[in-house]
N, C-alpha and C positions, 0 to 999 in steps of 0.2 A: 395353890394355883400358880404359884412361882415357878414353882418345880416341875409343875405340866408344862409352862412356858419355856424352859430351859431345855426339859426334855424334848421337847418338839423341837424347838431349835435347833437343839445339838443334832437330830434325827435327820431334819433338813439338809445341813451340812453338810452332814458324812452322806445323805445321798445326790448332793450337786457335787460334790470332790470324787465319786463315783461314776458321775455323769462325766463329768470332766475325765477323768483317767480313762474311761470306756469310749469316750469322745479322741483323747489322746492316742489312745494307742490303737483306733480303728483306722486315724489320719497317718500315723507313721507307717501300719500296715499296708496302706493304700500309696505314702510316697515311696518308700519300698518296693514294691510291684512295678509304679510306674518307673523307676529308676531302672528297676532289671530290663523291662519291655525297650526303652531305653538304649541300655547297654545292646540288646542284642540289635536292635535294627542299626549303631554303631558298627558293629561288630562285622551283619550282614554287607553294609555299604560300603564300610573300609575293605572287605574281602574284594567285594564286586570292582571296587576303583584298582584294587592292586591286580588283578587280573587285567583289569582294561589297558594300565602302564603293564604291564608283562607282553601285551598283544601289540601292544602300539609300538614298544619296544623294539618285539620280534619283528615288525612289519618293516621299521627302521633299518635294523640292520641288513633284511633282507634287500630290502630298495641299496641299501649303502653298496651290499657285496656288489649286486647287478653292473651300479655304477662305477665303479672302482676295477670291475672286472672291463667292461667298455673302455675307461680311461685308456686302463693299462695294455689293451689292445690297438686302442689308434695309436698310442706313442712309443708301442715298440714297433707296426707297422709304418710310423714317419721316420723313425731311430735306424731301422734297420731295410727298410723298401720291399720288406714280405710280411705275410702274415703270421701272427702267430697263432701258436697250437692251443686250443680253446681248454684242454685240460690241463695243459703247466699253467696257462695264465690263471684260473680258478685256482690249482692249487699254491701260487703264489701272494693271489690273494687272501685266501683260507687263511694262509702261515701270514701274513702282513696283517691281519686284521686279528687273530689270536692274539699275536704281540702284544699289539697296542691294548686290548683284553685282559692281557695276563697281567 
């Protein structure tokens, strides 16, 4: 009768330490998953935010050249009492704003 009680027991055991390991590695399975799912929606939102500073960027400097182009139009028209030529002053800005760029 012992040895039915032992055996049973040991039986037990080895099928809670099975439950457990099947238990175990269905939960790492699953934080694994969610980890990935995770990473990509990371992945997605950092792409999407790096685009939005790339745009916001572009929008920046493009407003910058506009003003810088103006600037440098009224103060060579107060410097000099003419107008200047609207494609040197662009490309003076173009080459002044590389610079600072480069």
């Amino acid at each position: 009768m012992l040895a039915a009680y032992q055996e049973t027991l040991a039986k037990a055991r080895a099928e809670a330490q099975a439950a457990v390991k099947e238990t175990t590695d269905r939960m790492s399975a699953e934080a694994a998953e969610r980890q990935r799912q995770l990473n990509e929606t990371l992945a997605r939102q950092t792409a999407e935010a790096e685009r939005q500073i790339t745009a916001a960027k572009q929008r920046a400097l493009s407003e910058m050249h506009g003003i810088a182009t103006e600037v440098a139009r009224s103060v060579t028209e107060k410097v000099t009492g003419s107008a200047a030529d609207p494609a040197n002053l662009a490309t003076a800005v173009d080459r002044a704003l590389a610079e600072r760029a480069g």
